[in-house]
MOPAC internal coordinates of N, CA, C and O (Angstrom, degrees):
PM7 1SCF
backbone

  N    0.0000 0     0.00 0     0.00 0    0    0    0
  C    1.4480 1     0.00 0     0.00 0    1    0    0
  C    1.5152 1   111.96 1     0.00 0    2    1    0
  O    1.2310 1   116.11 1   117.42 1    3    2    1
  N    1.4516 1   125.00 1   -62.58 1    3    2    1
  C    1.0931 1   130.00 1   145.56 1    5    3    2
  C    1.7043 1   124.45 1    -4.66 1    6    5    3
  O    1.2310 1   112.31 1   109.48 1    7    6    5
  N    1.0953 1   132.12 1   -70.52 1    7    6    5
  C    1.3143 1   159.46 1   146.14 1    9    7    6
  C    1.3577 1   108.95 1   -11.29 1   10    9    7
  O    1.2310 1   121.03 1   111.78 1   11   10    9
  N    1.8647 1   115.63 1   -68.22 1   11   10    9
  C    1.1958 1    95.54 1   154.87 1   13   11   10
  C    1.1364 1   155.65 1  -135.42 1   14   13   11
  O    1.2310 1   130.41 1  -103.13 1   15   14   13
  N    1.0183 1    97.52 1    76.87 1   15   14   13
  C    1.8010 1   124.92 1   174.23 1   17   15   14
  C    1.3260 1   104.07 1   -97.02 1   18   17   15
  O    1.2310 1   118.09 1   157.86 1   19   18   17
  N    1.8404 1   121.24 1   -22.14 1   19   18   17
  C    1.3658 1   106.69 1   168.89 1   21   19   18
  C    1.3029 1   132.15 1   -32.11 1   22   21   19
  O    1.2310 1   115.01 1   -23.82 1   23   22   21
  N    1.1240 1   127.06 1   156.18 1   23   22   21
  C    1.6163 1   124.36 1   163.62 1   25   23   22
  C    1.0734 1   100.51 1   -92.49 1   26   25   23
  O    1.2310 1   107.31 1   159.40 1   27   26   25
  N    0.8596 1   141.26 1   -20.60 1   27   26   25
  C    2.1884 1   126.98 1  -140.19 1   29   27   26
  C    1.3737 1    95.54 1  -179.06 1   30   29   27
  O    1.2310 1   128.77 1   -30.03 1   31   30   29
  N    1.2017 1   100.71 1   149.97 1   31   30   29
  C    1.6521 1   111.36 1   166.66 1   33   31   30
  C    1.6039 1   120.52 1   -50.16 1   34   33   31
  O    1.2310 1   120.24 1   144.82 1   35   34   33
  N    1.5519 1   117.16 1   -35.18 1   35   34   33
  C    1.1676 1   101.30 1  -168.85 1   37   35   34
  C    1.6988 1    99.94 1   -99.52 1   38   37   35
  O    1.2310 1   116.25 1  -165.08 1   39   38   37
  N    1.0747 1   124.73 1    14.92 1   39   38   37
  C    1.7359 1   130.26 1   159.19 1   41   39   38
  C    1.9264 1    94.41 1   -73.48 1   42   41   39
  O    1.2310 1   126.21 1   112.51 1   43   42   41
  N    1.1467 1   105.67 1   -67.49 1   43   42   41
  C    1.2196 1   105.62 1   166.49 1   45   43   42
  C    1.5091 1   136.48 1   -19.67 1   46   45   43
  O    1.2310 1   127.82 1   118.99 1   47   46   45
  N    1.0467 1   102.56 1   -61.01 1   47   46   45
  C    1.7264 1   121.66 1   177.73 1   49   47   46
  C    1.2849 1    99.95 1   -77.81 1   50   49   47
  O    1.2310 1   106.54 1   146.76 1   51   50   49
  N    1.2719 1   142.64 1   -33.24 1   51   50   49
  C    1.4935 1   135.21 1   171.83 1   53   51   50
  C    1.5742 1   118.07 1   -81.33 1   54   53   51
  O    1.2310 1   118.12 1   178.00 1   55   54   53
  N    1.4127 1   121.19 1    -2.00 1   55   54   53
  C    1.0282 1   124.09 1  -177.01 1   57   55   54
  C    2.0685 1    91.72 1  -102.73 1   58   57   55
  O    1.2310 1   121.02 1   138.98 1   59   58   57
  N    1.4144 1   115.66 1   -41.02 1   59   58   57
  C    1.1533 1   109.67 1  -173.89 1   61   59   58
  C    2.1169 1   116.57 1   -82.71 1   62   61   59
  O    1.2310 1   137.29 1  -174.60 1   63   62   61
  N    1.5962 1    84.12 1     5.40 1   63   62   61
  C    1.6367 1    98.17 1   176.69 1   65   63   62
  C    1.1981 1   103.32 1   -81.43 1   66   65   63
  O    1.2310 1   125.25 1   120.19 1   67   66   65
  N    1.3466 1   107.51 1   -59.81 1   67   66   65
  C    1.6681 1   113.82 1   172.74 1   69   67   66
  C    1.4475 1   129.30 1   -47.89 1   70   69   67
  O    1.2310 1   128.68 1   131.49 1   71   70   69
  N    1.0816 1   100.88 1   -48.51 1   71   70   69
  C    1.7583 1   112.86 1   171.20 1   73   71   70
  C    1.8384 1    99.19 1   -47.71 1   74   73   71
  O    1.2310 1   113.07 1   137.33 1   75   74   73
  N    1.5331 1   130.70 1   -42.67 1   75   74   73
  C    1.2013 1   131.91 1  -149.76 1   77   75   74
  C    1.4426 1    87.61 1   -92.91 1   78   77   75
  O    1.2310 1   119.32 1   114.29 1   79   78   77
  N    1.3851 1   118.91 1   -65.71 1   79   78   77
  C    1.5622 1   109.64 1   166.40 1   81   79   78
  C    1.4430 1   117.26 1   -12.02 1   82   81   79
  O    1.2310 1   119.14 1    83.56 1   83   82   81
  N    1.8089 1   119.24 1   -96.44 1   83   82   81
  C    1.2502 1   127.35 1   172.83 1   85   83   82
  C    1.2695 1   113.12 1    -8.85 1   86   85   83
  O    1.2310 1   126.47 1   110.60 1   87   86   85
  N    1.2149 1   105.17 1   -69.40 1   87   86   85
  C    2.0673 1   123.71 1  -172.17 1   89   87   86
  C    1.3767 1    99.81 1   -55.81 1   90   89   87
  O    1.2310 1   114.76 1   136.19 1   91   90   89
  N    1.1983 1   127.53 1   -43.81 1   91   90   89
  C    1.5940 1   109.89 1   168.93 1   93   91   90
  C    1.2218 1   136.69 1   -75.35 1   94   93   91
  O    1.2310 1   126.43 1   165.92 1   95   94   93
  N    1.2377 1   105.25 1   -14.08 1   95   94   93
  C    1.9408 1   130.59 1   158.37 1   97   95   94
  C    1.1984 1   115.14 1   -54.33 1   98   97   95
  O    1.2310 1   121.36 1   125.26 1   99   98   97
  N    1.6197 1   115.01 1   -54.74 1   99   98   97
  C    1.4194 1   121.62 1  -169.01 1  101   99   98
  C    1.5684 1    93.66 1   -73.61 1  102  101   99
  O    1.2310 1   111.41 1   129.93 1  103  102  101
  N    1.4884 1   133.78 1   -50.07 1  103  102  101
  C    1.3520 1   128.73 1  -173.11 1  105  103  102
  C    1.3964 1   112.42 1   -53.15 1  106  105  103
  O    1.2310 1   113.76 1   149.61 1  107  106  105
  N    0.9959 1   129.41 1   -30.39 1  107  106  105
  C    1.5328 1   130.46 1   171.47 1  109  107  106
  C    1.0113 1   127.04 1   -95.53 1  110  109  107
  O    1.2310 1   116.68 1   179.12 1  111  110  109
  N    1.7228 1   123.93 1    -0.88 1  111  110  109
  C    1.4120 1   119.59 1   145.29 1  113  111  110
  C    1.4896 1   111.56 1  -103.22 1  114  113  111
  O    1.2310 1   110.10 1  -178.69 1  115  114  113
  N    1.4001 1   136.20 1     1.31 1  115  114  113
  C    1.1372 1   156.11 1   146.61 1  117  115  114
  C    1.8574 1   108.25 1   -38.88 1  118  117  115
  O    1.2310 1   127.25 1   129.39 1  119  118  117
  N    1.4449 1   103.66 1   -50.61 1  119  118  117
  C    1.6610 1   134.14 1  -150.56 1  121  119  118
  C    1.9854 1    85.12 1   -75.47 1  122  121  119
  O    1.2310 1   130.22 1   140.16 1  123  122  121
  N    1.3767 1    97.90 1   -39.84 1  123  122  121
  C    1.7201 1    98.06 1  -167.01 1  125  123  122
  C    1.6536 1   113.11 1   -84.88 1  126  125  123
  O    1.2310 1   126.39 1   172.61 1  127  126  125
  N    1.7366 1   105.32 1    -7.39 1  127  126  125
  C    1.6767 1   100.14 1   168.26 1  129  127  126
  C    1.3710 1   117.88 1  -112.28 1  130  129  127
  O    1.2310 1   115.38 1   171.82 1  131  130  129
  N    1.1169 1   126.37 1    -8.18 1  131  130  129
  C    1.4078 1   128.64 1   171.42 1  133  131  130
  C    1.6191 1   122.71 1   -76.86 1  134  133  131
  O    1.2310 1   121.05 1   -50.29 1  135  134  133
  N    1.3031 1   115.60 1   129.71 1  135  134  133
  C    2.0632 1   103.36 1   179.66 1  137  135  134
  C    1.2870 1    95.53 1   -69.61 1  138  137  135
  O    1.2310 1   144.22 1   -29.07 1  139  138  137
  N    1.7276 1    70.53 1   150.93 1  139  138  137
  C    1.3657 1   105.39 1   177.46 1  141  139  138
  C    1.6564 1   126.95 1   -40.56 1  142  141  139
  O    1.2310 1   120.98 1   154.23 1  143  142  141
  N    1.1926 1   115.73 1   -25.77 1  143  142  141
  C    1.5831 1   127.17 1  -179.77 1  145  143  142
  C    2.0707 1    96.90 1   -62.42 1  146  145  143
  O    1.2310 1   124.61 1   146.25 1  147  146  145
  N    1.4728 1   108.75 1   -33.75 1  147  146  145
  C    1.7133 1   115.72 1  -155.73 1  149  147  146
  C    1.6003 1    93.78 1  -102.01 1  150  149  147
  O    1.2310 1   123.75 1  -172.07 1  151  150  149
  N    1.6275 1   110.42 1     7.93 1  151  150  149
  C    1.8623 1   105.18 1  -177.80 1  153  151  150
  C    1.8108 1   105.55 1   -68.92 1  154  153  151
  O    1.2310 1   124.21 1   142.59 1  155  154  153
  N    1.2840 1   109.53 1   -37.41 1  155  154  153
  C    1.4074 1   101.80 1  -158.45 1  157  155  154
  C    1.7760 1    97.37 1   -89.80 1  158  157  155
  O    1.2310 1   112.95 1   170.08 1  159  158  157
  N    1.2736 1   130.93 1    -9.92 1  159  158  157
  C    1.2273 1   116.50 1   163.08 1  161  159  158
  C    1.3797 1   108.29 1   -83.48 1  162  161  159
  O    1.2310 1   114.88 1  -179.91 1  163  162  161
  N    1.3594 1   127.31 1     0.09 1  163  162  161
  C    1.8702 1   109.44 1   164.81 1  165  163  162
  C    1.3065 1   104.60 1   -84.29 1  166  165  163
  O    1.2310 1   123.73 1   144.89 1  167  166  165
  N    1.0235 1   110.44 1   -35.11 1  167  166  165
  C    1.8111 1   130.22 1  -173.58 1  169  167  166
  C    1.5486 1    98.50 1   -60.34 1  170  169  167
  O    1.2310 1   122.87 1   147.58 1  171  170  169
  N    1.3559 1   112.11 1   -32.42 1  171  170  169
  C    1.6568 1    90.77 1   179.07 1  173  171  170
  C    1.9845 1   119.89 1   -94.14 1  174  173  171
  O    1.2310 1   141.46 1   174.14 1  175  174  173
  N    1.0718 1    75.94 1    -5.86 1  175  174  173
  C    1.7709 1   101.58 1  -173.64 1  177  175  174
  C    1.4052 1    99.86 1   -72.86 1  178  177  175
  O    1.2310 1   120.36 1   122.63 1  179  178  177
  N    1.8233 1   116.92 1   -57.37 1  179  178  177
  C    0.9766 1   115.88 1   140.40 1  181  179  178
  C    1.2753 1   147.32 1    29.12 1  182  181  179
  O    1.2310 1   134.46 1    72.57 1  183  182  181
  N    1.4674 1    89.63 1  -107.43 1  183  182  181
  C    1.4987 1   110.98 1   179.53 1  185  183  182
  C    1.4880 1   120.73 1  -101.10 1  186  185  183
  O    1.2310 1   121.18 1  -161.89 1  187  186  185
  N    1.7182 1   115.34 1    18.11 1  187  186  185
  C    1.6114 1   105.73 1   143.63 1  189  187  186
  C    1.8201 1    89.04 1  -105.17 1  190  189  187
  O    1.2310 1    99.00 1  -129.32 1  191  190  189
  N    1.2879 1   155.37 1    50.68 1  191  190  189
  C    1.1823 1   146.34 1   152.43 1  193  191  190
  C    1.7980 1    84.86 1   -97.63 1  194  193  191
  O    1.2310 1   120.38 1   102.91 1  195  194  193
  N    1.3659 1   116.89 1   -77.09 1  195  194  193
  C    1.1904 1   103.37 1   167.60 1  197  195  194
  C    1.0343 1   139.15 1   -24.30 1  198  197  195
  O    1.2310 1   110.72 1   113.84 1  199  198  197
  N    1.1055 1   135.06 1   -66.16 1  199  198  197
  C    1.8307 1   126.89 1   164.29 1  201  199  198
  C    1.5808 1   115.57 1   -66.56 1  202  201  199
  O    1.2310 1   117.61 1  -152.04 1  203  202  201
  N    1.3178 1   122.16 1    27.96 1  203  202  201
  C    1.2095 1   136.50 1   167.54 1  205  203  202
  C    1.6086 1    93.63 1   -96.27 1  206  205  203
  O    1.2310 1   119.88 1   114.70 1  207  206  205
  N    1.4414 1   117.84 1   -65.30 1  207  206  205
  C    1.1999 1   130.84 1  -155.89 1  209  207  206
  C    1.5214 1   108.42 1   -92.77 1  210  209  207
  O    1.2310 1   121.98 1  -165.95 1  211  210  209
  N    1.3654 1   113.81 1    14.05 1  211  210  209
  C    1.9514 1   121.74 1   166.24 1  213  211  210
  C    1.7967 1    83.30 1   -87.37 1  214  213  211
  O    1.2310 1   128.92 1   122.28 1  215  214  213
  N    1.6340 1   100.42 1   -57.72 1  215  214  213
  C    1.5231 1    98.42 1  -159.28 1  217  215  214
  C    1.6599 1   125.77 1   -50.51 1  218  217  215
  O    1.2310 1   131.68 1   147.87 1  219  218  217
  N    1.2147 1    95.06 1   -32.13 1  219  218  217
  C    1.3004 1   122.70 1  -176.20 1  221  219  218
  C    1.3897 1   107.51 1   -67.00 1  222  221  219
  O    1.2310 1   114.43 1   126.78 1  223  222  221
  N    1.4909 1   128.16 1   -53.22 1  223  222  221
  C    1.3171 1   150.08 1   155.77 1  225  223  222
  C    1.6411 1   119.38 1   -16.48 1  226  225  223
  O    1.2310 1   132.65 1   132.54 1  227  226  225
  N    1.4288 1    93.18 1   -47.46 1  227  226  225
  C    1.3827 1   129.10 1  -150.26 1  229  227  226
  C    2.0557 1    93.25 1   -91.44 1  230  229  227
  O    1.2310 1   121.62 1   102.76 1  231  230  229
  N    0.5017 1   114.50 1   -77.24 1  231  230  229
  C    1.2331 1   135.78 1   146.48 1  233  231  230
  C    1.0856 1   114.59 1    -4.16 1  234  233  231
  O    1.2310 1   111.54 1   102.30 1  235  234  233
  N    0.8857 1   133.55 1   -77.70 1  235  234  233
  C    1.8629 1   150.80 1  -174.49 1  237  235  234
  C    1.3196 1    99.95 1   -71.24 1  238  237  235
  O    1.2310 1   114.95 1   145.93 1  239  238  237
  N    1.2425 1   127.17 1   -34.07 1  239  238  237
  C    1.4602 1   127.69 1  -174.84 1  241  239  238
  C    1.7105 1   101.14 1   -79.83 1  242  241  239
  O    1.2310 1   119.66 1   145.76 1  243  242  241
  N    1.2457 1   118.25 1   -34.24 1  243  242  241
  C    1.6608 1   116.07 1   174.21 1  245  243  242
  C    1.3927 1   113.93 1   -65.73 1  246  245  243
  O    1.2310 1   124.80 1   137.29 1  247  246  245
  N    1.1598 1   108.40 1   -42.71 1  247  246  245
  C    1.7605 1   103.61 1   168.91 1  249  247  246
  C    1.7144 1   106.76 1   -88.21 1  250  249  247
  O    1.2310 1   107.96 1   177.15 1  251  250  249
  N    1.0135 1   140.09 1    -2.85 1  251  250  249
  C    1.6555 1   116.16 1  -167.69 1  253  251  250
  C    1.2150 1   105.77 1   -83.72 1  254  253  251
  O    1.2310 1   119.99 1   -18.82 1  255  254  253
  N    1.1878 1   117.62 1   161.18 1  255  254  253
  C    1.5264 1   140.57 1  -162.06 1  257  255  254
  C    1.7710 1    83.05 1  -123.04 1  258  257  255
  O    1.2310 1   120.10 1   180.00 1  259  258  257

């Protein structure tokens, strides 16, 4: 629903920046309740949320005004 109420693509991409933000918030307080055996599968979750949110980055900067 969210999604589309955008106006424009780059409302879009800032709404799906944020979403990636958040998601990397929760993974790192996620990171502090799981044992230690389940750390490196947040850690990888992680860091494709991160290269979600370069791409995304990346992206928004080709269209921004």
């Amino acid at each position: 629903r969210m999604a589309r109420r955008c106006e424009d693509d780059a409302a879009a991409l800032d709404l799906a920046i944020r979403f990636e933000r958040d998601t990397l918030i929760l993974m790192k307080e996620l990171r502090e309740m799981v044992p230690a055996k389940d750390k490196e599968i947040v850690d990888d979750l992680a860091r494709e949320e991160q290269g979600h949110l370069v791409e995304l980055g990346r992206a928004r900067q080709r269209i921004a005004p």
